[in-house]
N, CA, C and O of each residue as an XYZ file, in Angstrom:
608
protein
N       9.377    -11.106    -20.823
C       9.821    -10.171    -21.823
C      11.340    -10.146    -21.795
O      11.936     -9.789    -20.778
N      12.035    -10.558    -23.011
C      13.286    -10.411    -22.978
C      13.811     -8.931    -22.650
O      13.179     -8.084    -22.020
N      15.051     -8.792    -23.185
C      16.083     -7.277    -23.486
C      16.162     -7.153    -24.490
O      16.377     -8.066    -25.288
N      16.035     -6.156    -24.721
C      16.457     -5.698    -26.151
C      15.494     -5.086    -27.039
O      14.359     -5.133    -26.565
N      15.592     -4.372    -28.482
C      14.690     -4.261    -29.047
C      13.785     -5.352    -29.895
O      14.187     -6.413    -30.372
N      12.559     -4.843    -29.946
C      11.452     -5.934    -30.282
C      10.502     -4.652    -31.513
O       9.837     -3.619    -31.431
N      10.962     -5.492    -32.437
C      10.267     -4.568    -33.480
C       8.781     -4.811    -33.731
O       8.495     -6.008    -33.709
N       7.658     -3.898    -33.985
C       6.091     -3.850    -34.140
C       6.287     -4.334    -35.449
O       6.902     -3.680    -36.292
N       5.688     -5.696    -35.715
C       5.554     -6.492    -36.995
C       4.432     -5.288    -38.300
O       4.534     -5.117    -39.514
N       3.381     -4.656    -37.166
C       2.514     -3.986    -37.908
C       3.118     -2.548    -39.035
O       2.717     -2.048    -40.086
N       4.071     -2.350    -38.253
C       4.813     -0.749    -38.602
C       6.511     -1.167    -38.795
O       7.389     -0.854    -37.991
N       6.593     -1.479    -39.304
C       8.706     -1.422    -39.187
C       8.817     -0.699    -39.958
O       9.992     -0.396    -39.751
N       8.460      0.007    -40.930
C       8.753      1.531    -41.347
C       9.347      2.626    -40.774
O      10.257      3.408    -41.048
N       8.314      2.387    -39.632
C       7.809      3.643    -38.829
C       8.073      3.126    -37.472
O       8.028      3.965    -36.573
N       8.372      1.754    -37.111
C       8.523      2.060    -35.408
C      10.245      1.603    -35.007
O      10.786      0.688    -35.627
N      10.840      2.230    -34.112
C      11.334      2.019    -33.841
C      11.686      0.805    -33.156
O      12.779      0.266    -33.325
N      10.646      0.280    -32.256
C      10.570     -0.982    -31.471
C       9.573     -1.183    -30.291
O       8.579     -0.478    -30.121
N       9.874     -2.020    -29.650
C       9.135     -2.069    -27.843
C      10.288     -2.251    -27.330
O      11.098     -3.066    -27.773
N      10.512     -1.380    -26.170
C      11.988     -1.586    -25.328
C      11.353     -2.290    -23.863
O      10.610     -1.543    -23.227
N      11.523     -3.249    -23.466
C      10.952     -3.916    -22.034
C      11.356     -2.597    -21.667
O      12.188     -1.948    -22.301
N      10.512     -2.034    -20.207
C      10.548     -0.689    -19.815
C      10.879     -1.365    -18.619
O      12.109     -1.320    -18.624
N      10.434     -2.128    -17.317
C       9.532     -2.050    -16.374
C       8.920     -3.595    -15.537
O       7.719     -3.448    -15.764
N       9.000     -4.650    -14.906
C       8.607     -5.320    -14.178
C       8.639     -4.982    -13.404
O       9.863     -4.976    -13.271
N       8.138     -4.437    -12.205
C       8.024     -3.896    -11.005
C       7.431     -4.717     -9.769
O       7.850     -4.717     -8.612
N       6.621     -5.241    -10.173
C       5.629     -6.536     -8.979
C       5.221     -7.217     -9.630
O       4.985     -6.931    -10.803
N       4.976     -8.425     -9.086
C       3.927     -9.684     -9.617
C       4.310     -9.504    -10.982
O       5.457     -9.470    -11.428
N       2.829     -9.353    -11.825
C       2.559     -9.968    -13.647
C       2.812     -8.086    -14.047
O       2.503     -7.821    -15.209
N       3.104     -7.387    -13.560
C       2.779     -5.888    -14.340
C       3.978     -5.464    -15.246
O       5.107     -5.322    -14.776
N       3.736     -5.300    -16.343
C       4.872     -5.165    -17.343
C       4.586     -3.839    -17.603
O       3.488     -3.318    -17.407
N       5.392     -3.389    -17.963
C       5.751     -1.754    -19.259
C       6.514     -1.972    -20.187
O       7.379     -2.847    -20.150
N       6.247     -0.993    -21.429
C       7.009     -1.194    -22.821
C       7.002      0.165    -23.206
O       6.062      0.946    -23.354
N       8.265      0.311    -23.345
C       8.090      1.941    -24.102
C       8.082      1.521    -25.979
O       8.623      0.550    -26.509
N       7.405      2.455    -26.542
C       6.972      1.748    -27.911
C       7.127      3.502    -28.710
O       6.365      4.431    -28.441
N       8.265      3.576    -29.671
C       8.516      4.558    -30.368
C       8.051      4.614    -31.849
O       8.341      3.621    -32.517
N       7.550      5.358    -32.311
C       7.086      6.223    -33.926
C       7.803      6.994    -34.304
O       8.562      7.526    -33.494
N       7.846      7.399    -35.850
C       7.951      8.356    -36.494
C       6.834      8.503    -37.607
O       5.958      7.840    -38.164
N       7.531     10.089    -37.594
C       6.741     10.435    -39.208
C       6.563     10.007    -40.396
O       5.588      9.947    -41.145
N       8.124      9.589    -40.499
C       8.902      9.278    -41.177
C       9.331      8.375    -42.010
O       9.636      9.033    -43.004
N       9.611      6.938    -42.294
C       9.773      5.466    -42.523
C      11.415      6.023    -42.342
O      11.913      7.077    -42.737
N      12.009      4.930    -41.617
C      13.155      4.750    -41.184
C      14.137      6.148    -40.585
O      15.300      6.262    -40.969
N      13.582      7.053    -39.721
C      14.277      8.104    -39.532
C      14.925      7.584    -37.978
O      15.708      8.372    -37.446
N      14.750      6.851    -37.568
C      15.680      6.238    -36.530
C      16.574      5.132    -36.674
O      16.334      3.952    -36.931
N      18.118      5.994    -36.370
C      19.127      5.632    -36.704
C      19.424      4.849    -34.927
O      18.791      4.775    -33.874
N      21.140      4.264    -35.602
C      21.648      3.423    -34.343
C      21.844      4.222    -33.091
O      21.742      3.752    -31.958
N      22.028      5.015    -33.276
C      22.212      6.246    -32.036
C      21.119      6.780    -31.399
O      21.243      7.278    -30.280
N      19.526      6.721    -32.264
C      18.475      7.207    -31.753
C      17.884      5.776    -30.676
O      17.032      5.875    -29.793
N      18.652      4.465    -31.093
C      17.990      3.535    -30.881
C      18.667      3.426    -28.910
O      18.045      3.256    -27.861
N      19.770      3.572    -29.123
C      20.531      3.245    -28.224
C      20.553      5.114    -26.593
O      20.991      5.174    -25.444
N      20.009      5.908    -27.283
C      19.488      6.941    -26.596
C      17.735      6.034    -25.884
O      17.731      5.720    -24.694
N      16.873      5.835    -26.471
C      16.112      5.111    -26.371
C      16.069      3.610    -25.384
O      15.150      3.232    -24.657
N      17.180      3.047    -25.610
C      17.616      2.342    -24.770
C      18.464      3.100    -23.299
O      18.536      2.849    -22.096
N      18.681      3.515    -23.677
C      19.314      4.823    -21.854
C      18.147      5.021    -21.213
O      17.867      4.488    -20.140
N      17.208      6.015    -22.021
C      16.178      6.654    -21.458
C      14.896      5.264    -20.822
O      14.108      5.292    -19.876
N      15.141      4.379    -21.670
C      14.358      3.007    -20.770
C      14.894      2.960    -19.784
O      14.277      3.540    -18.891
N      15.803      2.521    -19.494
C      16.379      2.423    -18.362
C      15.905      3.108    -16.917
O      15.328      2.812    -15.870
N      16.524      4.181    -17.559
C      16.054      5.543    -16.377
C      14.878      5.736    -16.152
O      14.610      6.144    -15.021
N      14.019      5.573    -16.893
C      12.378      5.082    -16.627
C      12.153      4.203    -15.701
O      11.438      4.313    -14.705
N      12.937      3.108    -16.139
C      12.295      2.082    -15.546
C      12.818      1.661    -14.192
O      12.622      0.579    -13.639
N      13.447      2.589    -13.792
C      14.102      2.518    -12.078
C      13.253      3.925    -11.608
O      13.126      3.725    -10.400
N      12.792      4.853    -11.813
C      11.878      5.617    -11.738
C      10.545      4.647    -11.697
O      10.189      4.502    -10.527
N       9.799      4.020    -12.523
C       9.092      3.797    -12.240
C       8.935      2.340    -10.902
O       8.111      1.991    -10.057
N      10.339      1.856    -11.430
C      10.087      0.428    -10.140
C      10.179      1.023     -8.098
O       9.698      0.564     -7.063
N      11.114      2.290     -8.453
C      11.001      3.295     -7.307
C       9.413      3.687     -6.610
O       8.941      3.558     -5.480
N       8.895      4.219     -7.898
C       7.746      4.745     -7.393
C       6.471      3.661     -7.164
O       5.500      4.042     -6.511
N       6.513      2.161     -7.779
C       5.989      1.137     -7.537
C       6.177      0.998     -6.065
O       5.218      1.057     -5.296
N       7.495      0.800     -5.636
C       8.022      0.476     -4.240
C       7.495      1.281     -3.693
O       6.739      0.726     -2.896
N       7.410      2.415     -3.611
C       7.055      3.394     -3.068
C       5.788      3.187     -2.717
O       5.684      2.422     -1.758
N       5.042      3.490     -3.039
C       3.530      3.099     -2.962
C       2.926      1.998     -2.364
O       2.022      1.991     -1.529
N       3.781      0.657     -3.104
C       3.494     -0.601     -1.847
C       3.665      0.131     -0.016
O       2.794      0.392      0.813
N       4.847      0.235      0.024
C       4.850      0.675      1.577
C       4.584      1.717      1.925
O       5.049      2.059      3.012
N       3.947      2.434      1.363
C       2.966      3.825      2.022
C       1.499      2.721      2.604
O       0.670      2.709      3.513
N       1.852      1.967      1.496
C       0.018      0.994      2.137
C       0.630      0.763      2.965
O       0.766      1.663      3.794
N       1.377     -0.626      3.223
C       1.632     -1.396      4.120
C       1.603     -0.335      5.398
O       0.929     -0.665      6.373
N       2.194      0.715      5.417
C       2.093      2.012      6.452
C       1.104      2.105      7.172
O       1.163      1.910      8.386
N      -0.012      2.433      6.521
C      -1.315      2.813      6.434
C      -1.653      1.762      6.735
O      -1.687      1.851      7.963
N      -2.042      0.443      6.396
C      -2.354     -0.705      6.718
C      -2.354     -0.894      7.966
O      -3.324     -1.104      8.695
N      -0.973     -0.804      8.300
C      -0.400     -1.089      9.981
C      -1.114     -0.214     11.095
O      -1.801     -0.606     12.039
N      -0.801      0.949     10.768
C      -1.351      2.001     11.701
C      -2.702      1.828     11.701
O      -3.227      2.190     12.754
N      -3.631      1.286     10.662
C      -5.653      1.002     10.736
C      -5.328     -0.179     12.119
O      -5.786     -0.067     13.256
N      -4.230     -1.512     11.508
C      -4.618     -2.578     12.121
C      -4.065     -1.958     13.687
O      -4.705     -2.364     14.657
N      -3.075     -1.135     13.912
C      -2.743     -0.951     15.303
C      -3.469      0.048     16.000
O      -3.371      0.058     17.227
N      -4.223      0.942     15.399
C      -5.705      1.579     15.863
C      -6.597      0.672     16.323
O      -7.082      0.866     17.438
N      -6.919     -0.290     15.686
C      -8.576     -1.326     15.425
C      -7.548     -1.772     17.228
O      -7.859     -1.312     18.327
N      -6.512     -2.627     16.981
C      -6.298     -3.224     18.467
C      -6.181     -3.030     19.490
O      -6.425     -3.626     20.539
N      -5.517     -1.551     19.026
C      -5.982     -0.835     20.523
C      -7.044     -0.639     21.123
O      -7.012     -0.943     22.316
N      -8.265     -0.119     20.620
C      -9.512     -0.131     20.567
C     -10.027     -1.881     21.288
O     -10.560     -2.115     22.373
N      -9.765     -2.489     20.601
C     -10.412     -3.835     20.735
C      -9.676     -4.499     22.189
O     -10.323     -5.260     22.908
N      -8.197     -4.092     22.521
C      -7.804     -4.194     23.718
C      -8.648     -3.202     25.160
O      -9.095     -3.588     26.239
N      -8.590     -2.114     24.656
C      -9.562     -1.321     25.719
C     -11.139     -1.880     25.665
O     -11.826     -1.096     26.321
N     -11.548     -2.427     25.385
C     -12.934     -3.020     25.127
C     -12.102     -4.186     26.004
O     -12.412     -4.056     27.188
N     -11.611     -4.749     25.904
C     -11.307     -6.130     26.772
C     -11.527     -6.205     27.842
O     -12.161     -6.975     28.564
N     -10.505     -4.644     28.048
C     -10.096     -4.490     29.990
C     -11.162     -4.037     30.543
O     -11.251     -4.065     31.771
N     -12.450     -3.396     29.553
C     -13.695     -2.818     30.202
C     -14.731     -4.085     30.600
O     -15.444     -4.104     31.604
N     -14.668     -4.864     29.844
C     -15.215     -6.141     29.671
C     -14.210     -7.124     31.212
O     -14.414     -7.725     32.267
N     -13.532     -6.844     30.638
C     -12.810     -7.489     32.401
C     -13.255     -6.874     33.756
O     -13.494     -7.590     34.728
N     -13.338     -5.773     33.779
C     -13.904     -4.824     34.745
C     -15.467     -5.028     35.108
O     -15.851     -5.195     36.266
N     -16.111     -5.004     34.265
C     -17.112     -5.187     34.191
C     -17.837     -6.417     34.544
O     -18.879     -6.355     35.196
N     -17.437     -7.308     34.224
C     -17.510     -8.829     34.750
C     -16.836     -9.586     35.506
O     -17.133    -10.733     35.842
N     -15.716     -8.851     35.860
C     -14.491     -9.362     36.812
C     -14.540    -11.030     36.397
O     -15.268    -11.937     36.799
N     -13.221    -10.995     35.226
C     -13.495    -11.891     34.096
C     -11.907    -12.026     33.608
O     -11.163    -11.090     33.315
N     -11.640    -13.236     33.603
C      -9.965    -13.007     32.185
C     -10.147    -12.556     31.318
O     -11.209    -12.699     30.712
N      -9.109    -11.777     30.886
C      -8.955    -11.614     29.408
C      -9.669    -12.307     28.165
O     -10.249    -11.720     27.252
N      -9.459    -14.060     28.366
C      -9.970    -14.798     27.544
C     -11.163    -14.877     27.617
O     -11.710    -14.970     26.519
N     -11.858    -14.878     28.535
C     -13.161    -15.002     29.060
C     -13.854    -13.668     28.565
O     -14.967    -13.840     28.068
N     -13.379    -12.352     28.616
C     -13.393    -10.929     27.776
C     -13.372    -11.144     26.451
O     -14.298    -10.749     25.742
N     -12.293    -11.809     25.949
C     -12.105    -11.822     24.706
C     -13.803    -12.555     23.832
O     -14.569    -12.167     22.950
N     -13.699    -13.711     24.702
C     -14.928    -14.806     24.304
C     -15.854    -13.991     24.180
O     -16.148    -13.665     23.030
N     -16.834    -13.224     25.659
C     -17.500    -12.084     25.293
C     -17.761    -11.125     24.397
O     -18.860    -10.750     23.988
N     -16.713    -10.757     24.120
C     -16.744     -9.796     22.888
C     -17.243    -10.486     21.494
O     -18.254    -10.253     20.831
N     -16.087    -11.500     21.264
C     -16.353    -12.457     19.850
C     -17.655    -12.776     20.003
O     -18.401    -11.952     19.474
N     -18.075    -13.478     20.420
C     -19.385    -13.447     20.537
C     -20.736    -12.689     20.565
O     -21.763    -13.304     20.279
N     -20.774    -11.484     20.873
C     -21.018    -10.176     20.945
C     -21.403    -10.074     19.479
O     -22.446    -10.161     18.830
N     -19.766     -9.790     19.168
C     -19.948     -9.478     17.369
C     -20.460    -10.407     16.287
O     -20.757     -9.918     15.197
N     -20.597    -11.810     16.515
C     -21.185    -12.839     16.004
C     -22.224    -12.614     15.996
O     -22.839    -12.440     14.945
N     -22.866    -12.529     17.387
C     -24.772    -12.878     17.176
C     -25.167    -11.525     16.362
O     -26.207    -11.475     15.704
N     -24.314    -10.493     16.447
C     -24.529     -8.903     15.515
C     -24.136     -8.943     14.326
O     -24.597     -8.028     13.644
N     -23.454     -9.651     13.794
C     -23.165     -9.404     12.569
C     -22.401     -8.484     12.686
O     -22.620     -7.602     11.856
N     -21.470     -8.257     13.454
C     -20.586     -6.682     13.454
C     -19.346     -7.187     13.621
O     -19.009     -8.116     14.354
N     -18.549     -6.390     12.753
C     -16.557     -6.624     13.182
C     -16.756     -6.444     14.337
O     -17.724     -5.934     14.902
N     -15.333     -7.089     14.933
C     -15.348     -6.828     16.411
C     -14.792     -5.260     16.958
O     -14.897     -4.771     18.083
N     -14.240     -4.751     15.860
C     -13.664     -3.585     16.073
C     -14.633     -2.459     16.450
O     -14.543     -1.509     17.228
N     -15.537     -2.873     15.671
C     -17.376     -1.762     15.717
C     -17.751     -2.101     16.781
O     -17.969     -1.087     17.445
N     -18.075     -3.510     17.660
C     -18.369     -3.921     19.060
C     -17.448     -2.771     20.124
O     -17.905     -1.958     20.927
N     -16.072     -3.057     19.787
C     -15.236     -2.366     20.697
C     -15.460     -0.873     21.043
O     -15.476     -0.211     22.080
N     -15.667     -0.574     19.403
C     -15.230      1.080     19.068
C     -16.933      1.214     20.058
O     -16.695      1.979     20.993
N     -17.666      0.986     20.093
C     -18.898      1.284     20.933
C     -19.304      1.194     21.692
O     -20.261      1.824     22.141
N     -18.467      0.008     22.311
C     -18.400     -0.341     24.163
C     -17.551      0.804     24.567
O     -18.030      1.586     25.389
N     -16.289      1.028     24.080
C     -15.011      2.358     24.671
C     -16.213      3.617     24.708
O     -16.588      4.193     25.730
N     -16.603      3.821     23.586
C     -17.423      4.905     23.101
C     -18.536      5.018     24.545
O     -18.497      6.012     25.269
N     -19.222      4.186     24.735
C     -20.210      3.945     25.451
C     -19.768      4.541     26.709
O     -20.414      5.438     27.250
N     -18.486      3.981     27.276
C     -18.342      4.431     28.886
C     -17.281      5.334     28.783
O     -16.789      5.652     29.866
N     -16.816      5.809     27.832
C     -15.309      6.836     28.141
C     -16.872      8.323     27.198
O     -16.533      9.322     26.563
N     -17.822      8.053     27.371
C     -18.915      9.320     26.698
C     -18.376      9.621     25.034
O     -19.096      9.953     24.092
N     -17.298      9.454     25.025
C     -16.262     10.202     23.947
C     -15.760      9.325     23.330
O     -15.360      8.270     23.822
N     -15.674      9.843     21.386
C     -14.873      8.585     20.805
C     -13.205      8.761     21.696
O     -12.700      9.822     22.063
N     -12.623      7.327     21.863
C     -11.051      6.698     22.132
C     -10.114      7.137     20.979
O     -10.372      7.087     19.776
N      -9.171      7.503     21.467
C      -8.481      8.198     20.232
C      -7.273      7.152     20.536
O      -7.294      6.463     21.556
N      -6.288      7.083     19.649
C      -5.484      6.047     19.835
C      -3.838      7.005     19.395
O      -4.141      7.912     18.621
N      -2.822      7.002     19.592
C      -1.762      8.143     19.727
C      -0.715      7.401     18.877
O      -0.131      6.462     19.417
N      -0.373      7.763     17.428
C       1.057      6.849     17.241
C       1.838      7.887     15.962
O       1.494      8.226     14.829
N       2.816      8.107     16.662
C       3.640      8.994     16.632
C       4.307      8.628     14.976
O       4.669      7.511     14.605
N       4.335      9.718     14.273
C       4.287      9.399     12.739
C       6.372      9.416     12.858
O       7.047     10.163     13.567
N       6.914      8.237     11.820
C       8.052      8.736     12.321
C       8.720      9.652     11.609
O       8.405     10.086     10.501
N      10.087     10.078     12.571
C      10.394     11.459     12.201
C       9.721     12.586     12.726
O      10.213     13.714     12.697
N       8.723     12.348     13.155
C       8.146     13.609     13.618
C       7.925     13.866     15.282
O       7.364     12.947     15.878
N       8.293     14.948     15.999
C       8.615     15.066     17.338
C       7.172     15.302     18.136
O       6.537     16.245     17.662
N       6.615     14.716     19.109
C       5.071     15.168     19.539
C       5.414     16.679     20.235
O       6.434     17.248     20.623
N       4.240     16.936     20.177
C       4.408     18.536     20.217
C       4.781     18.361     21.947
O       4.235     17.518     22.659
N       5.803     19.330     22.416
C       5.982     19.779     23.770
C       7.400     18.843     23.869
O       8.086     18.760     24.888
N       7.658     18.217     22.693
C       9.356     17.248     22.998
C      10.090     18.269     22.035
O       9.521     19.055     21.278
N      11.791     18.078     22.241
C      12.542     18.008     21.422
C      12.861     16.978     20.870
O      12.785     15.972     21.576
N      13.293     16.815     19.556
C      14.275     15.491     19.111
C      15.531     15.216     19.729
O      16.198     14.246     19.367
C-alpha cells in the first residue's frame, strides 16, 4: 500500500479516500476510509487533518500491536520456564530413584511419555506430584515487583 490518498472508485462524490493507516506485522494492513453526506464537502484542509489523524492512529495502533506480541512472548516464556522446571525436578527424582545420569533420567522419562502418549511435562508434573504428595509450584518473580518480605 502506497502513501497518500487513494480515492473509492465506487463513491468519489462522497468519499474522501483510503489513507494507508497501519502495517504493523507480517501481511496485516489498516485503511482509514472517510464519507460524507454530502458530494464533495471535503475540502484540502479536511483532507490533510485526516492525514494527521492517520498518522497518530497508526503509531497507536503499531504500539499496541507491539504491545501484545510481547505480553505473549512473556507469557510464553514463563509456561515454557514453569513446564522445565517441573520436567528438571522429575529428572533429579528419576536420578534418585534409579541412581542414574541425568541422561539416562532424561531417556527414562522420554520414553515414559512415548509409550503414554503424554507430553513430557504431564509425565513430570505427576511423578513431582506423586512424591512431593502436593502439586510443585515453581517461583518467578514478575518484574518490577518486590517478593513479599524484601525491599527494592
Amino acid at each position: 500500500m502506497g502513501s497518500g490518498l487513494r480515492f473509492c472508485g465506487c463513491l468519489p462524490r462522497f468519499a474522501l479516500g483510503a489513507f494507508p493507516a497501519v502495517q504493523p506485522a507480517g501481511e496485516a494492513k489498516a485503511a482509514l476510509n472517510l464519507y460524507s453526506d454530502a458530494p464533495h464537502k471535503f475540502d484540502g484542509r479536511a483532507a490533510d487533518r485526516a492525514r494527521d489523524f492517520t498518522r497518530e492512529i497508526s503509531e497507536a495502533l503499531r504500539l499496541a500491536v507491539r504491545f501484545s506480541l510481547h505480553a505473549d512472548s512473556a507469557s510464553n516464556l514463563r509456561a515454557t520456564l514453569e513446564s522445565r522446571t517441573i520436567i528438571d525436578i522429575a529428572i533429579g527424582i528419576v536420578m534418585a530413584q534409579n541412581r542414574c545420569s541425568q541422561e539416562a533420567a532424561v531417556e527414562i522419562l522420554t520414553e515414559a511419555s512415548s509409550n503414554s502418549n503424554t507430553k513430557l511435562r504431564d509425565i513430570a508434573r505427576s511423578l513431582v506430584d506423586s512424591v512431593g504428595g502436593a502439586s510443585a509450584r515453581t517461583h518467578y518473580q514478575e518484574p518490577g515487583k518486590v517478593s513479599p518480605g524484601r525491599s527494592a
